[in-house]
N, C-alpha and C positions, 0 to 999 in steps of 0.2 A: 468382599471389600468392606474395611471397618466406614461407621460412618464420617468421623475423618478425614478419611482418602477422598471420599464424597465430598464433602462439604469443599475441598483442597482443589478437585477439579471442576466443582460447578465454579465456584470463584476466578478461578481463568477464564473459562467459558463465557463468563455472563458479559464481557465485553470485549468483543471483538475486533481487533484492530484492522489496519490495512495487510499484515501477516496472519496467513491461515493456518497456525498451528497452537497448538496447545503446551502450557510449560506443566511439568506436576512434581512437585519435592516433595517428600514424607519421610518421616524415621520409619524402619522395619521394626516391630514389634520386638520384645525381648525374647518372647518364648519362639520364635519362628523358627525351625526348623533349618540347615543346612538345603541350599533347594538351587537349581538352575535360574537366573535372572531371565531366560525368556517364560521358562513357565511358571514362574513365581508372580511377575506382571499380568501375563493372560487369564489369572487364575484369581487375579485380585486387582482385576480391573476393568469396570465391565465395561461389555463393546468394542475391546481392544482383539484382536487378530493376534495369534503364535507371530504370523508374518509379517504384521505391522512393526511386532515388537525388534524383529530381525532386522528390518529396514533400517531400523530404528539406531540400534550396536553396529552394523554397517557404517552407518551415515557419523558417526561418535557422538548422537545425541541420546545416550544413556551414561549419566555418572553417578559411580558411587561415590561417597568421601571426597567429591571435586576430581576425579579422576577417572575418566572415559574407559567404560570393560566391554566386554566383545559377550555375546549372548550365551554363552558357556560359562559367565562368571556365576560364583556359588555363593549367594546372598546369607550375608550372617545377622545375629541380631544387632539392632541396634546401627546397623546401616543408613545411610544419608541416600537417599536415589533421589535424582534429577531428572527430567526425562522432559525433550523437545518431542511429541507426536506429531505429526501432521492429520490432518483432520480427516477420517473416510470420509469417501463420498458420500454423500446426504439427497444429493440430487438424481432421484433415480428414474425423472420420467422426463428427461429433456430429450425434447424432439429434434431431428434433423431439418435447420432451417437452412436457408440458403440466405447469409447475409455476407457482403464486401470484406474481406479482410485483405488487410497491408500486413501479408507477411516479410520479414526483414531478414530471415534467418530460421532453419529449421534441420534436423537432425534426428536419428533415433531415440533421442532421451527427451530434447527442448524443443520448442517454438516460439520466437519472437515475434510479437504482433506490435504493433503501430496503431494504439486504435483510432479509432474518431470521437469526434466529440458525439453524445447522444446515445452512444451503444453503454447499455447496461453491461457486466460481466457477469454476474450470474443471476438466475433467478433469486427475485425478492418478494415485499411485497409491495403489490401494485405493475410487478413484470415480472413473468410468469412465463411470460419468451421472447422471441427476437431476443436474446441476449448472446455473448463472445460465445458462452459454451455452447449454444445454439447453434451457429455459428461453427464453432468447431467439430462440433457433432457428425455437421453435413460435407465439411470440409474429410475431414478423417474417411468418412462414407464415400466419397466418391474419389478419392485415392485410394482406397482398397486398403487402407492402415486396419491394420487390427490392435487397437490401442483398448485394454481391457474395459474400463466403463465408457466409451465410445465418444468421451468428449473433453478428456484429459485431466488432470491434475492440478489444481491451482494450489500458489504459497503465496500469492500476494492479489492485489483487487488495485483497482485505480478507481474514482469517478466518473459516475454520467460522463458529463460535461467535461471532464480532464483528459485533453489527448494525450499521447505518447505511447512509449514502452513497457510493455510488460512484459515477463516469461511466464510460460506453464509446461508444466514438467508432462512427460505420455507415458510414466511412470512410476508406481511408487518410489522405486529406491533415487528414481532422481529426484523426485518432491520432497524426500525426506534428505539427501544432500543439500537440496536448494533452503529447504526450510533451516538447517543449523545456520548455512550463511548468513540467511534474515536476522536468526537467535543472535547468530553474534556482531552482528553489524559492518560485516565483510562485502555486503554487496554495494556496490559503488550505484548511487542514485542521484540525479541533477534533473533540480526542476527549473523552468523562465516562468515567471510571475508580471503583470503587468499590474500595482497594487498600486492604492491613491493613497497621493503625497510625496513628499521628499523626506530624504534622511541629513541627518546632521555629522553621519560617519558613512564609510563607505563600507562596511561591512560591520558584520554583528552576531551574535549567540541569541536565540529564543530559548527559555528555561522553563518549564513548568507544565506541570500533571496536566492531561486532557481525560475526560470522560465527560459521560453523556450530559448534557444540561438535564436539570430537576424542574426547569419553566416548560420547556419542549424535548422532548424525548428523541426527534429528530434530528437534532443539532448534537453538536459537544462543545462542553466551554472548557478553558482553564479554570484549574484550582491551583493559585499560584503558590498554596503554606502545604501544599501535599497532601491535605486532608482526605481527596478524592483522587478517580483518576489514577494513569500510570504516567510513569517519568515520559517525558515527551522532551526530545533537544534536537530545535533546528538552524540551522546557521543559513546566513544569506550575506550577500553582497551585492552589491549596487553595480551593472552590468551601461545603461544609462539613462540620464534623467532629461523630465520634461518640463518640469517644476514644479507640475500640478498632479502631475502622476509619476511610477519611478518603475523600470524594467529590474527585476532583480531573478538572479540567481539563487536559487536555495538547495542546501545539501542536506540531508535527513539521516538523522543519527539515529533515531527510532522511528518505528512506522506505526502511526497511530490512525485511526481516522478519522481525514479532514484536516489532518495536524498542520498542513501550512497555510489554509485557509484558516482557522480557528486558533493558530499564534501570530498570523496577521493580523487576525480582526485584534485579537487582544495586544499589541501594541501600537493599536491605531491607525494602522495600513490597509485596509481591506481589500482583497482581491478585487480588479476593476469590473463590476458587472455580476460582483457574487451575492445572487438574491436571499441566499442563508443568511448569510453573515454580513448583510448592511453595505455590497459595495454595488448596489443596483441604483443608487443616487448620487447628483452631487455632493460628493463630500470635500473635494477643494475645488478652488477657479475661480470666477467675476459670478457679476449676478447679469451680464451681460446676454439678450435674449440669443444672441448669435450662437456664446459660447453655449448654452443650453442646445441649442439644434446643433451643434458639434454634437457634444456627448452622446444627446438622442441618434443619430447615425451610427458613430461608434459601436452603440448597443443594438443597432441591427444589424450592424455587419458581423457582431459577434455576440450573437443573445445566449449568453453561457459566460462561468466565471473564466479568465484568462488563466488560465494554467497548462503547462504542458509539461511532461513529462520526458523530456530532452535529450538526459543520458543513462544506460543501465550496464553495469558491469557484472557478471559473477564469474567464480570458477566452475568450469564445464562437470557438469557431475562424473562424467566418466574419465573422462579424457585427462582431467586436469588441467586444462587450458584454460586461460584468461581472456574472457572474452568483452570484445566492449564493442555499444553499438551508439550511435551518436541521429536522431531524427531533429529533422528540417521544421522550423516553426509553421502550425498549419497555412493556408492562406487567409483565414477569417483573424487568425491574431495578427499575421504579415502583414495584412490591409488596415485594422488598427495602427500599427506599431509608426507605419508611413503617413497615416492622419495625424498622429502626433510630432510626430519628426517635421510634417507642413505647417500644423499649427504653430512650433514653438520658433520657426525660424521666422515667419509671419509678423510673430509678435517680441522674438527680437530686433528686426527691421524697425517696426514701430516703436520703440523703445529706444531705437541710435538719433 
């Protein structure tokens, strides 16, 4: 593989979104020879699999010229290839743990999980185990599934601390149908936010690049002139308000990571209780010592940012079926959401 090609897919690689796959475009060389598109790839790309590649034309995440060919196509020079991968497994010593899972749905190709707050997805660093794939490792094992790397597929990650839904595919060719959905933004995703402050409209558009902050490495900020960063656009609407704080809905056009916590924080809304990104303090209210031992309860009944993962739709990789699953706000934001709903009727009382 020229170095080029190199340089083409460490640069996808080097930041990784909340979608677990790889984009890679390159011209074909002039002089290249007449040659099969799956061994043309395999042969000039390393670490790629013949069968990956197949997954790949399967799933219609190979185009040449902007137009989807089947792994028989014969690469000429000066050809345009696109290609959505999904990521091989990397994770090759996750143990069989025995952790809770809320499955919601489950199938020969998918499984929907419902996480909780506090479960990692996959090992990182500083967790190394107890994580979903752990988790599913053990879960797979004592069903007697024989799912080839014994702990499934992932094409997308959620948050520590972010409950709801996720899919993982028990199979390449469905991770790599599932992974073009993500590519193209066909999968139906709704998140509830419980973020500090009011809006002055009831819905709205977020616009602007996320990548990693240059201060901390752990974080991602906006770079709102594009200079950094991938396109990042999330929409939201105001679900209901409390005055001081605001329930919102949000719908994610791209999946970036952290992207609704970090296009919060950057128009001033911060997730309520989100220690990253600044909403682990009073950021609006009185300076009234009551209203501070509100907050401080708040934040033990739910010591994590407020996010939940709500709705997830895709189409069934095999089947073709459209599927949509819809989870119940935990009880740690429910028990929130009812403190605030007592507070504000409280202090409209006192305000008639």
């Amino acid at each position: 593989m020229n170095d080029d090609l190199n340089e083409i897919i460490d640069n996808e690689l080097a930041e990784e979104g909340s979608e677990l796959y790889e984009h890679i475009r390159f011209v074909v060389d002039q002089g290249q020879q007449v040659e099969r598109i799956d061994l043309y790839l395999t042969n000039h790309i390393s670490n790629i699999s013949r069968n990956r590649v197949q997954n790949a034309a399967k799933a219609g995440n190979i185009l040449v010229n902007n137009k989807p060919v089947k792994q028989n196509y014969k690469v000429r020079p000066n050809d345009v290839i696109s290609i959505v991968f999904t990521y091989p497994p990397r994770e090759t010593d996750i143990k069989p743990q025995e952790i809770p899972l809320n499955i919601v749905h489950e199938d020969d190709d998918v499984i929907v999980i419902n996480k909780q707050a506090g479960l990692v997805v996959h090992p990182g660093h500083g967790n190394f185990d107890h994580t979903l794939l752990n988790g599913l490792a053990y879960y797979f094992e004592q069903t007697g599934q024989n799912i080839e790397n014994h702990y499934g597929y992932l094409v997308h990650r959620i948050d520590k601390d972010t409950t709801g839904l996720m899919i993982v595919a028990k199979n390449e060719t469905a991770q790599a149908v599932l992974a073009h959905q993500f590519f193209e933004h066909t999968i139906h995703r709704r998140y509830h936010a419980l973020v500090w402050g009011d809006f002055d409209e009831d819905e709205g558009t977020i616009v602007g690049n996320i990548g990693r902050s240059n201060a901390d490495r752990r974080k991602m900020t906006v770079y709102p002139f594009g200079e950094n960063g991938k396109e990042a656009i999330t929409h939201w609407r105001v679900l209901e308000r409390f005055g001081y704080v605001t329930l919102n809905e949000y719908q994610l056009e791209t999946g970036r990571t952290h992207q609704i916590r970090v296009h919060s924080q950057y128009i001033g809304h911060p997730l309520f209780n989100d220690a990253m990104y600044g909403g682990d303090v009073i950021l609006k209210g009185t300076t009234f010592s009551k209203y501070k031992q509100f907050i401080d309860n708040c934040f033990k009944i739910m010591p994590r940012h407020a996010l939940h993962a709500k709705e997830l739709g895709f189409v069934h990789p095999t089947t073709g079926e459209q599927m949509m699953f819809v989870s119940d706000l935990p009880d740690d934001m429910t028990q929130v959401l009812g403190k605030w709903r007592t507070y504000l009727k409280a202090r409209n009382l006192l305000e008639e």
